[in-house]
LUMLUM-41418 format. One record per atom (N, C-alpha, C): x, y, z; residue in three letters; residue number from 1. Coordinates in steps of 0.1 Angstrom, whole numbers, plus 5000, padded with zeros to 4 digits. Example, Ala and Ser with C-alpha at 12.3 -4.5 7.8 and 13.67 -1.06 7.14 Angstrom:
    x    y    z residu num
 5132 4943 5078    Ala   1
 5123 4955 5078    Ala   1
 5132 4967 5078    Ala   1
 5128 4978 5071    Ser   2
 5137 4989 5071    Ser   2
 5129 5000 5079    Ser   2
REM end
This chain:
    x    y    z residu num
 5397 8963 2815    Unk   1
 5410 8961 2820    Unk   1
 5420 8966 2810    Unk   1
 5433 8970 2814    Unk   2
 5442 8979 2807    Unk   2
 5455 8969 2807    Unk   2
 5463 8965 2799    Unk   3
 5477 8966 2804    Unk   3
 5484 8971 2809    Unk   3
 5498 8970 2809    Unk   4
 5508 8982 2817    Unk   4
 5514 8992 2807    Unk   4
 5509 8990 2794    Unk   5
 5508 8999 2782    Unk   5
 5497 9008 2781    Unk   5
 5485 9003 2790    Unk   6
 5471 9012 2786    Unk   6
 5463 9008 2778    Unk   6
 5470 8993 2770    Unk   7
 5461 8989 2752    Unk   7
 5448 8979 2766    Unk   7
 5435 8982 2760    Unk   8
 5427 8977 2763    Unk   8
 5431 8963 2760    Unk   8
 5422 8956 2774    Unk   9
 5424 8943 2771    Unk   9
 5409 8935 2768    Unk   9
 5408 8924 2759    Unk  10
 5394 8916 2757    Unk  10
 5390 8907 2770    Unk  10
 5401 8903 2775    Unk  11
 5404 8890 2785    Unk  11
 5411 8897 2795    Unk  11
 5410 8899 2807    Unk  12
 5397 8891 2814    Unk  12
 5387 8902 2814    Unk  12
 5377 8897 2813    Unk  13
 5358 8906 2817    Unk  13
 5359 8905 2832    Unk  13
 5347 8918 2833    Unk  14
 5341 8912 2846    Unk  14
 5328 8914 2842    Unk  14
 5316 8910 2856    Unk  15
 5304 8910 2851    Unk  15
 5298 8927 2853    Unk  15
 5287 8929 2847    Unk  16
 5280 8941 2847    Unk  16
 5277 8943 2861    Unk  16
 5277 8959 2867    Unk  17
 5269 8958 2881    Unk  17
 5259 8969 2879    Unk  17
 5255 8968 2890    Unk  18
 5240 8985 2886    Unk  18
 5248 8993 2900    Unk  18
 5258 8988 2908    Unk  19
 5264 9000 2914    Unk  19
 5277 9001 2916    Unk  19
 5284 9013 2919    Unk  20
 5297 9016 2916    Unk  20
 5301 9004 2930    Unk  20
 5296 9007 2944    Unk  21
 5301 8999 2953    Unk  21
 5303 8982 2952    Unk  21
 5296 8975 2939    Unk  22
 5294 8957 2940    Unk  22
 5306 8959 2927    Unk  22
 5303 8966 2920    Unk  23
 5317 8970 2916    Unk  23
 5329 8966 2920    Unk  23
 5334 8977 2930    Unk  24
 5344 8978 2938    Unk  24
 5348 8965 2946    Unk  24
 5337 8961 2950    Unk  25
 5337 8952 2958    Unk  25
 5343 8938 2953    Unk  25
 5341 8941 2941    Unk  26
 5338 8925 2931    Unk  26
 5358 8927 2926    Unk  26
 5357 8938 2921    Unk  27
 5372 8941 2919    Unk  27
 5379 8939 2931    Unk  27
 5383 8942 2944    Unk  28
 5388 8937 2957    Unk  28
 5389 8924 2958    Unk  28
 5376 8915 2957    Unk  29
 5381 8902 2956    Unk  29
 5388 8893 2943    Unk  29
 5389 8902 2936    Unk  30
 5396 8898 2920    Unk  30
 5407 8901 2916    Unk  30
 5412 8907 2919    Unk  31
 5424 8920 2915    Unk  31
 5435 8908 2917    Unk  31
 5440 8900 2923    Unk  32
 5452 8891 2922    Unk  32
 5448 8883 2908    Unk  32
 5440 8877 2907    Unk  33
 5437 8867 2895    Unk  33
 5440 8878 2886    Unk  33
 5432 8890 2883    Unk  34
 5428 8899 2868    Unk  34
 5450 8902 2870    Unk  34
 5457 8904 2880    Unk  35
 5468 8910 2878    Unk  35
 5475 8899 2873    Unk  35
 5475 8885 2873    Unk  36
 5477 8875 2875    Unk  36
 5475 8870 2856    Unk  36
 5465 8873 2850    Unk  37
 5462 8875 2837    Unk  37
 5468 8885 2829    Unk  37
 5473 8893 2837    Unk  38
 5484 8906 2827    Unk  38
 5474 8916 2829    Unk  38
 5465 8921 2834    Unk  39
 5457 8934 2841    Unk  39
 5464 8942 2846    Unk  39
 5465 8951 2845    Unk  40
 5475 8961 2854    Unk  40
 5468 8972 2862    Unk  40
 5454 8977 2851    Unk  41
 5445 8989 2859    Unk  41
 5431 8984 2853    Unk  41
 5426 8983 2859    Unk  42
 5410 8986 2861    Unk  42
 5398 9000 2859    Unk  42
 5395 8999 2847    Unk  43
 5388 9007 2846    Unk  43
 5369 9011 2845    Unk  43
 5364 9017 2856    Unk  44
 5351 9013 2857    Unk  44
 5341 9017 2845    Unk  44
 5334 9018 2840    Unk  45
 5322 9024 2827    Unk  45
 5311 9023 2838    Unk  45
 5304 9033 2833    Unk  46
 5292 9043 2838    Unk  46
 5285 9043 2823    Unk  46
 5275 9033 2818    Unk  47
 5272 9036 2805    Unk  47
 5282 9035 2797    Unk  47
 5292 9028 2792    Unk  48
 5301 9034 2781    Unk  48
 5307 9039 2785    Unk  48
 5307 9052 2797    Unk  49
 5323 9063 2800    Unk  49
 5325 9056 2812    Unk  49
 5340 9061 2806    Unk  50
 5350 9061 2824    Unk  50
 5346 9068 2833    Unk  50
 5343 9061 2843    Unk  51
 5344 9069 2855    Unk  51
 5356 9069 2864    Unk  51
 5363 9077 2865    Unk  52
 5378 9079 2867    Unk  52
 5375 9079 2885    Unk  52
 5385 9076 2894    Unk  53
 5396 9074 2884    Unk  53
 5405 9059 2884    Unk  53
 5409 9058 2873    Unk  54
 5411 9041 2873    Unk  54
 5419 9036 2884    Unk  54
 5422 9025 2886    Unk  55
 5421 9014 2896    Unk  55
 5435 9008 2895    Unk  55
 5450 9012 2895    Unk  56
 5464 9001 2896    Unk  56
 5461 8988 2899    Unk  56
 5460 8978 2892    Unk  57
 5465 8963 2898    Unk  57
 5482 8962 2904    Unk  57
 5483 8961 2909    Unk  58
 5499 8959 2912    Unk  58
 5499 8948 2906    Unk  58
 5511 8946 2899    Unk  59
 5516 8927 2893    Unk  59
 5518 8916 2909    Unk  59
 5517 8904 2903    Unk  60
 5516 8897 2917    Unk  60
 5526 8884 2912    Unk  60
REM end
């Protein structure tokens, strides 16, 4: 998760998935809380890399 500056954030996590769609899915039902914590974009990892392209939280 990113700020609205881009500085990575430690807080909030989410959990590991093995696919991009429980992923997505898991982010959908989260996205108000994580924006709600100061989250602004979501960014997925593939191994360690981004897999683009990142995800806007809108502020809530």
């Amino acid at each position: 998760m990113l700020d609205d500056t881009g500085v990575e954030l430690d807080r909030p996590s989410s959990p590991v998935f093995t696919a991009r769609f429980d992923a997505e899915t898991w982010l959908g039902e989260h996205w108000r809380g994580l924006s709600a914590q100061g989250a602004r974009t979501a960014r997925l990892l593939h191994e360690g890399e981004p897999v683009p392209p990142d995800v806007p939280l809108p502020a809530v």
